[in-house]
C-alpha positions as a Markdown table, in Angstrom:
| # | Residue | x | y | z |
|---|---|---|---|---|
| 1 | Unk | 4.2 | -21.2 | -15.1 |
| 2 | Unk | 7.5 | -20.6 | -17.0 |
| 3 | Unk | 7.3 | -23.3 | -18.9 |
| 4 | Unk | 3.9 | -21.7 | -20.2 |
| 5 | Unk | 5.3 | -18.6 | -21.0 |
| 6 | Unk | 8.0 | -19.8 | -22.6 |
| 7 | Unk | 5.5 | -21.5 | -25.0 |
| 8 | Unk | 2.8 | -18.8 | -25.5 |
| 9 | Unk | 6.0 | -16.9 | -26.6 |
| 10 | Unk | 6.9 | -19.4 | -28.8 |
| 11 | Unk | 3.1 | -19.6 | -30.4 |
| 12 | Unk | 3.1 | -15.5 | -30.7 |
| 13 | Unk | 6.6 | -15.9 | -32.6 |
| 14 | Unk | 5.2 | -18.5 | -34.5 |
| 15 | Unk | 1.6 | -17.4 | -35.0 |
| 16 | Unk | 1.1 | -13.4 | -34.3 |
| 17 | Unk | -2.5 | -12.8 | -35.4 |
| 18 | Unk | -3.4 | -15.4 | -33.3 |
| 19 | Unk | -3.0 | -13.0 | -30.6 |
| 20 | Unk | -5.3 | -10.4 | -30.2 |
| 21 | Unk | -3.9 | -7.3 | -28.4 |
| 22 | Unk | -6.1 | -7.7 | -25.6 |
| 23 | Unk | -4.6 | -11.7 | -25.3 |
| 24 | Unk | -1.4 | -10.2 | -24.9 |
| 25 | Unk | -1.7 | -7.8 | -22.4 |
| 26 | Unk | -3.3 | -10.6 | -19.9 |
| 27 | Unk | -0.5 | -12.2 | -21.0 |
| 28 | Unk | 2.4 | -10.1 | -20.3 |
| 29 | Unk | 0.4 | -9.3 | -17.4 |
| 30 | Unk | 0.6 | -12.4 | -15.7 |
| 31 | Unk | 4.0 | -12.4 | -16.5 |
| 32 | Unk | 4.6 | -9.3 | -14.9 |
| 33 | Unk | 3.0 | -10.4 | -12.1 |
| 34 | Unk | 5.3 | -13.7 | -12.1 |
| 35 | Unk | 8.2 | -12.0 | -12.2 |
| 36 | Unk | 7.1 | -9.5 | -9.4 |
| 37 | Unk | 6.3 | -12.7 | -7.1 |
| 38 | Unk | 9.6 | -13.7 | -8.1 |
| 39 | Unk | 11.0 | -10.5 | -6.7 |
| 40 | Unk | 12.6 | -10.1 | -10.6 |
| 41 | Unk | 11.6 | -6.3 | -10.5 |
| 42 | Unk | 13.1 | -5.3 | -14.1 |
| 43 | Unk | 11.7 | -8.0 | -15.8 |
| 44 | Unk | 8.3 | -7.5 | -14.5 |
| 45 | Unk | 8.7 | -4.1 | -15.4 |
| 46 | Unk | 9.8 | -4.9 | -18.8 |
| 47 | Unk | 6.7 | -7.2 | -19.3 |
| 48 | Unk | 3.7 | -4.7 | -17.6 |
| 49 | Unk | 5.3 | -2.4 | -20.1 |
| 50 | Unk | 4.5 | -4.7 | -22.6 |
| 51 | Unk | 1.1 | -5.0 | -21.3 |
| 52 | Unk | 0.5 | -1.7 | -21.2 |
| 53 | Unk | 1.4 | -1.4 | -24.9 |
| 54 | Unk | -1.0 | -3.9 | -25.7 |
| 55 | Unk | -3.9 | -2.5 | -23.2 |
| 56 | Unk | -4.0 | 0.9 | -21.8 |
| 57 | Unk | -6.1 | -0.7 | -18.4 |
| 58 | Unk | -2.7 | -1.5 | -16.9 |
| 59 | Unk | -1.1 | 2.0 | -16.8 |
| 60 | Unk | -3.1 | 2.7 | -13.9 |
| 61 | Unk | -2.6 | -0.5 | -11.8 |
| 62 | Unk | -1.6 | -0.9 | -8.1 |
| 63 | Unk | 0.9 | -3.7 | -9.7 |
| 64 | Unk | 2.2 | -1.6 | -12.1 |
| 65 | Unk | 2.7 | 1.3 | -8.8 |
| 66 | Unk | 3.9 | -1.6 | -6.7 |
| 67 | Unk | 7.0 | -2.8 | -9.3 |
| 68 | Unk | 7.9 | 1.1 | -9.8 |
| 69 | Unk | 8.0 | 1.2 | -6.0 |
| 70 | Unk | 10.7 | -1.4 | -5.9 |
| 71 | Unk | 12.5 | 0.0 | -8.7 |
| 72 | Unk | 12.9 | 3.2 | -6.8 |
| 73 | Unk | 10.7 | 5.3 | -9.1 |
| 74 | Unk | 8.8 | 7.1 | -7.0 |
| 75 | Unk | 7.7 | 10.3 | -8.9 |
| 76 | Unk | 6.4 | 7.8 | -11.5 |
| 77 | Unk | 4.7 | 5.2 | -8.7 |
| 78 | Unk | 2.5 | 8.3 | -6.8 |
| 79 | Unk | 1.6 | 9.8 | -10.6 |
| 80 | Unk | 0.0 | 5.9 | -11.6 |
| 81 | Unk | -1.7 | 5.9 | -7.8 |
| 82 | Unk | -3.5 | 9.3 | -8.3 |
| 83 | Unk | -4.5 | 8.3 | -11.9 |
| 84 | Unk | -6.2 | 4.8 | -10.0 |
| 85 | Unk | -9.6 | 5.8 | -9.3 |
| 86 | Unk | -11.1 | 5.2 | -5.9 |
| 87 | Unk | -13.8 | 3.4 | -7.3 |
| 88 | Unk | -13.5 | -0.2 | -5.2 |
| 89 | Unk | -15.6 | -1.3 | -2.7 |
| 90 | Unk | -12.9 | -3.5 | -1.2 |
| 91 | Unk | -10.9 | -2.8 | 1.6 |
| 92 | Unk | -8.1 | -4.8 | 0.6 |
| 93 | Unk | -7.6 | -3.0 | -2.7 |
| 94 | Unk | -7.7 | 0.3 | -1.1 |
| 95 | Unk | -5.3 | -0.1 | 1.7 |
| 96 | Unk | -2.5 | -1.4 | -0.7 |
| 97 | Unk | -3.0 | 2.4 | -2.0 |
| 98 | Unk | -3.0 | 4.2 | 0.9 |
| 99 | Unk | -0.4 | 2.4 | 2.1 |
| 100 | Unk | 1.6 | 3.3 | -0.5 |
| 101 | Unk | 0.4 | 6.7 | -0.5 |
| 102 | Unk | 2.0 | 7.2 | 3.0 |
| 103 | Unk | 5.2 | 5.7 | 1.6 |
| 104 | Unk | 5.4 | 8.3 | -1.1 |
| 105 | Unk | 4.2 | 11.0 | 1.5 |
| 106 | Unk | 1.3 | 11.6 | -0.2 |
| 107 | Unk | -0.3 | 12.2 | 3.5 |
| 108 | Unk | -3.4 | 14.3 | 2.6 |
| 109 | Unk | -4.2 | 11.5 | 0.1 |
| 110 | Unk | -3.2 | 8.6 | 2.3 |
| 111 | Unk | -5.7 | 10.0 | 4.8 |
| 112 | Unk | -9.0 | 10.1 | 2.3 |
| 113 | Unk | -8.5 | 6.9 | 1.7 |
| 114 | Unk | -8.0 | 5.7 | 5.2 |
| 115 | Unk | -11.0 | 7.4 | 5.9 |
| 116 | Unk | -13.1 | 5.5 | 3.5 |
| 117 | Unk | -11.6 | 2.1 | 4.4 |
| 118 | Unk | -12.9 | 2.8 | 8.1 |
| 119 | Unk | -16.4 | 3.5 | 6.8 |
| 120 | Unk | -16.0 | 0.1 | 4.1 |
| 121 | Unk | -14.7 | -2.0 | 6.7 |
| 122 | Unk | -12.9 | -0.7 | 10.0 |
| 123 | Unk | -11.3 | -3.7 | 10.9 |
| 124 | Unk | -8.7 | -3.1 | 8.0 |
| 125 | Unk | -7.9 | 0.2 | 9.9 |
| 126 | Unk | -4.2 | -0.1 | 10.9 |
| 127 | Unk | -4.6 | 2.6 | 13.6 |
| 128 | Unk | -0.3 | 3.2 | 13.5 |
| 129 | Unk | -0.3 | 3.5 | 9.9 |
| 130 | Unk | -3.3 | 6.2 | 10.3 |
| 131 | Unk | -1.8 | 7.9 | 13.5 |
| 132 | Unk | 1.6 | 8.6 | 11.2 |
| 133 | Unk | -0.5 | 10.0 | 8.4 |
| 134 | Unk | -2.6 | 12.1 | 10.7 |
| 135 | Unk | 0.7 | 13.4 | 12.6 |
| 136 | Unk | 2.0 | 14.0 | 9.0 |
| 137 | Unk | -0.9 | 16.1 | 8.6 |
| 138 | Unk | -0.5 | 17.9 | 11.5 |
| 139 | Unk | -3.8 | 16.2 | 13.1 |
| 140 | Unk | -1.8 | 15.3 | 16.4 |
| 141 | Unk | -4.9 | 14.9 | 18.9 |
| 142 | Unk | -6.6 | 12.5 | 16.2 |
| 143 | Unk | -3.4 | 10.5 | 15.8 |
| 144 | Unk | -3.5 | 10.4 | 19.7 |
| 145 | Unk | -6.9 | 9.4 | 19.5 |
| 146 | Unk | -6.0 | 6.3 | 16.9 |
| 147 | Unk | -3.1 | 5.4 | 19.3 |
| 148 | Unk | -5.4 | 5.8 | 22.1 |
| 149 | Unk | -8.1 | 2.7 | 20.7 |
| 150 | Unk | -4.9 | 0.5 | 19.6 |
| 151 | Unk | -4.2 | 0.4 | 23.7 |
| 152 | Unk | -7.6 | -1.1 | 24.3 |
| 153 | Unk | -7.0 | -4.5 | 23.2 |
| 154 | Unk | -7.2 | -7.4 | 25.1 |
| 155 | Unk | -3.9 | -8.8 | 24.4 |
| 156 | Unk | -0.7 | -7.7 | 23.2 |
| 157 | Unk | -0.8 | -4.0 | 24.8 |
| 158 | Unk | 2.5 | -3.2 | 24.6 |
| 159 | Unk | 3.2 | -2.4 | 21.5 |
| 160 | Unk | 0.4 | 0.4 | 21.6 |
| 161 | Unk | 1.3 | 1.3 | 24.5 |
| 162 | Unk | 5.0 | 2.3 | 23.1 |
| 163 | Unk | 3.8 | 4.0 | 20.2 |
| 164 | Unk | 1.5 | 6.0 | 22.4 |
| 165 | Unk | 4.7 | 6.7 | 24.7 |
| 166 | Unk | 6.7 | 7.9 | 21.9 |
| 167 | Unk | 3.6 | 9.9 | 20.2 |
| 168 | Unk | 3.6 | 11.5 | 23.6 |
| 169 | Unk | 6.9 | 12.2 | 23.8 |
| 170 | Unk | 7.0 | 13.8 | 20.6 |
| 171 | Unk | 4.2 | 16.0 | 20.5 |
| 172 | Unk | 2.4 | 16.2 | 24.1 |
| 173 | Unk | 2.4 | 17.8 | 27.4 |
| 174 | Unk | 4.5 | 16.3 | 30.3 |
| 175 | Unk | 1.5 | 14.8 | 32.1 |
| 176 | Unk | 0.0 | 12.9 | 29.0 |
| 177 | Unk | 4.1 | 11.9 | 28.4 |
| 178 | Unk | 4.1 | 10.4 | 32.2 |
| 179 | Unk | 0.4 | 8.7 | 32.0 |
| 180 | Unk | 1.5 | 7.2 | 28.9 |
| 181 | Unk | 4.9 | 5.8 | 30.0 |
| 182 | Unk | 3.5 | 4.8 | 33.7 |
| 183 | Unk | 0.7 | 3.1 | 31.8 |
| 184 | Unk | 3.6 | 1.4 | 29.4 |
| 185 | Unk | 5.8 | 0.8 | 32.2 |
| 186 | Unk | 2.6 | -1.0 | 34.1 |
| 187 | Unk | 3.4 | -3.8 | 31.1 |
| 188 | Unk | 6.5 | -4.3 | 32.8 |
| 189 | Unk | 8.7 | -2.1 | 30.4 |
């Protein structure tokens, strides 16, 4: 793909109004995207910059929140998430936000949009994810409740088991702390 770039740089040198502004923000779009894969955060900064300079559309991407994540600019990463709008119907694209959210302690807005994955698709429901916004919330006996379901899978039990354990040990009563651990310690922990 460099190679491409290298040239369609070359032909907008060359050839400017050949390019038509909306040409060169996919462009230096899928260069900032290139350059994120590539883990070169500054330069894929430099070019969704560019794209947004060249298209608008891009100021309000999860990319463009997911490169000022990694550059540590966090104030400016939660102000392009709340300017997305909720608008997708896929799960995928809105637990990339709420994820994020969460990171940037956005917990009230974390937990909308949690809320409407489960109703899009609840098997994208990462019930630890949701238990720590709900606790951040103050929600503890819903967070319990989320830590609760994790526990009733058929395999691999222990590590909802723990985070039950430690939820309880945090924020519950010394009976729920020792049916949690008991049940934890059951596992053979």
């Amino acid at each position: 793909l460099k190679v491409i770039f290298e040239k369609a740089l070359t032909s907008i040198q060359e050839n400017p109004k050949a390019w038509s502004d909306a040409h060169l923000g996919v462009l230096y779009k899928s260069m900032s995207d290139q350059y994120y894969a590539d883990e070169d955060f500054n330069l894929a900064y430099s070019y969704m910059r560019d794209a947004i300079a060249k298209d608008e559309k891009y100021e309000s991407t999860i990319e463009h929140a997911q490169i000022l994540m990694e550059l540590k600019k966090k104030k400016e990463a939660l102000k392009v998430l709340l300017a997305i709008k909720d608008t997708s119907k896929v799960a995928w694209d809105l637990v990339q936000k709420a994820d994020m959210l969460l990171d940037l302690k956005a917990y009230s807005k974390a937990l909308e949009l949690y809320n409407k994955i489960s109703k899009i698709d609840s098997s994208y429901t990462n019930n630890l994810k949701l238990a720590n916004t709900l606790e951040a919330v103050g929600q503890m006996d819903l967070a319990r409740k989320c830590l609760v379901s994790d526990t009733a899978l058929s395999w691999q039990k222990e590590v909802p088991a723990r985070n039950l354990f430690i939820h309880d040990l945090k924020y519950e009563n010394g009976a729920k702390c020792i049916d949690s651990y008991n049940k934890y310690r059951d596992l053979g922990y």
